[in-house]
C-alpha positions as CSV (number, residue, x, y, z in Angstrom):
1,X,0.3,-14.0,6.5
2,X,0.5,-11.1,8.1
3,X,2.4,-7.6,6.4
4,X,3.1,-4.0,7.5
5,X,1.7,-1.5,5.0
6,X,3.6,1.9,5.2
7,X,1.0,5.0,4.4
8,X,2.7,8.5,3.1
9,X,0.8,11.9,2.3
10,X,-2.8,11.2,1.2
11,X,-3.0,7.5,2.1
12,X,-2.2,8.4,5.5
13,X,-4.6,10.9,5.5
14,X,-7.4,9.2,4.2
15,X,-6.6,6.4,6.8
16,X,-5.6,8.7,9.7
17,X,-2.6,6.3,10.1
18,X,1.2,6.0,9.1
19,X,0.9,2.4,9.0
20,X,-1.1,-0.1,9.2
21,X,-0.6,-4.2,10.0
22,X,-2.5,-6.5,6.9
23,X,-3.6,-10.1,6.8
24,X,-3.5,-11.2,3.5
25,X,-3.8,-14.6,2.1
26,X,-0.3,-16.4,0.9
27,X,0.3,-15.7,-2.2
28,X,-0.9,-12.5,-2.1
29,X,0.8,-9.5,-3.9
30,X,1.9,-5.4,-3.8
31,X,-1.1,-5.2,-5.5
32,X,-3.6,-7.4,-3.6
33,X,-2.3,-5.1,-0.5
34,X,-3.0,-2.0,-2.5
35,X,-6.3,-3.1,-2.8
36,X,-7.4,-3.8,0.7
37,X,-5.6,-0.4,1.7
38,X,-8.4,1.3,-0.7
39,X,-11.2,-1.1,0.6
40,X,-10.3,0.0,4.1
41,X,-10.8,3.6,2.6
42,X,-13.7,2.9,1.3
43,X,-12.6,2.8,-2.2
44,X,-10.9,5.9,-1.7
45,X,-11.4,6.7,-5.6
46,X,-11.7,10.3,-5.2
47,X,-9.0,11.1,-2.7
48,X,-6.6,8.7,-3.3
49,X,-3.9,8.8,-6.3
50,X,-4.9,6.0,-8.5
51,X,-1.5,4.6,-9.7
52,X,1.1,5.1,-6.4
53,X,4.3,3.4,-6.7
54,X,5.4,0.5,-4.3
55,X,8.1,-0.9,-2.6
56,X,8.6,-3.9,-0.9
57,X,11.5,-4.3,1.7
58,X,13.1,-0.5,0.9
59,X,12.9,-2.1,-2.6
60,X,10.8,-0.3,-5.6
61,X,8.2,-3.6,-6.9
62,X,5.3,-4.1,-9.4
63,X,1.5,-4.8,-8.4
64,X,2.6,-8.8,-9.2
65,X,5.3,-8.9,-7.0
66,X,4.1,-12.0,-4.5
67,X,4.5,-11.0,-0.4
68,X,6.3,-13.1,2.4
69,X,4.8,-12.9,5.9
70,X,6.8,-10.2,7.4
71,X,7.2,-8.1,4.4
72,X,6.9,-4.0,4.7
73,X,5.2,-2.4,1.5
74,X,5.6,1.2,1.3
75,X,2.7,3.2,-0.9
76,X,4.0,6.0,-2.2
77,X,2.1,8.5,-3.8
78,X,3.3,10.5,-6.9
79,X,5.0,13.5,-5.9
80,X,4.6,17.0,-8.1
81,X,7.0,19.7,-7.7
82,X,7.7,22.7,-9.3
């Protein structure tokens, strides 16, 4: 199935993109697209925050949450202020 993955401050940085289209496996969750989104950052351990929230469909979701072809998952960094 094929996704759109939705890349905001250091995630598009990293990937020099603002999206990006996914194939991923049915079945596949938020999470299993998080994961491929690092792997195509090469891990992206040092650059990228480590626990970004996600939504699915304009809608906040957890890692489990399970995809539908079509689906748009946002990754959204945490934001500091001040």
């Amino acid at each position: 199935m094929q996704i759109t993955v939705l890349l905001f401050a250091s995630y598009a940085d990293t990937l020099g993109a603002s999206s990006i289209a996914l194939e991923l496996h049915p079945g596949a969750t938020a999470g299993d697209a998080l994961d491929r989104v690092r792997s195509l950052a090469n891990g992206g351990r040092e650059s990228l925050p480590e626990r970004p929230m996600l939504a699915v469909n304009e809608r906040y979701a957890r890692p489990e949450h399970v995809l539908a072809s079509g689906d748009e998952v946002a990754i959204i960094p945490p934001v500091a202020g001040g």
